[in-house]
Steps between C-alpha positions, in 0.01 A plus 500: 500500500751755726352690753569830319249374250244408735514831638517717149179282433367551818514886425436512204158303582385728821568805240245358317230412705558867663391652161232251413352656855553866364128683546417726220341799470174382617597309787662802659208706452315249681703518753516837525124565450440237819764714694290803459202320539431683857754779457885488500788726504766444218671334736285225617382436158863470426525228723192333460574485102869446529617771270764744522390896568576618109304166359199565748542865416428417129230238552306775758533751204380289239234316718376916588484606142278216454231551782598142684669704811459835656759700673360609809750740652760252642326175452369301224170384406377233263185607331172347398684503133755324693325221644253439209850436359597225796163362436558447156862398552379232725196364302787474191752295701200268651431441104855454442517222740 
């Protein structure tokens, strides 16, 4: 097989492992509910959750309108909603396992 084909496979296989290792929806809330677990400015949670500032944006709004974080002036707060949802998140996945 030529080397260009080794390396159009090659590609063409990390592609696809990248997307298997997409999170959904619920991962990132995770992630972002854990962020806020103590407190966190946008910014940190952005970090912590690896999201861009319009994607966190819309995940803080929709995770707000649904009681699992509070917006606490400049910071962000997960919620006892919020971590009755980890809790339940986590005793799901153990099942899943």
């Amino acid at each position: 097989m030529p080397i260009e084909e080794y390396i159009k496979n090659g590609i063409r296989d990390s592609l696809k492992d990248r997307f298997k290792k997409r999170r959904g929806g619920f991962e990132i809330i995770v992630d972002i509910l854990n962020a806020a677990m103590e407190g966190a400015k946008k910014t940190e949670i952005v970090y912590k959750a690896n999201l861009n500032f319009k994607r966190a944006g819309n995940y803080l709004s929709y995770l707000e309108e649904r009681q699992l974080i509070e917006n606490m002036g400049d910071e962000y707060r997960t919620t006892e909603k919020g971590k009755e949802f980890l809790r339940d998140y986590q005793k799901m996945m153990e099942r899943l396992e």
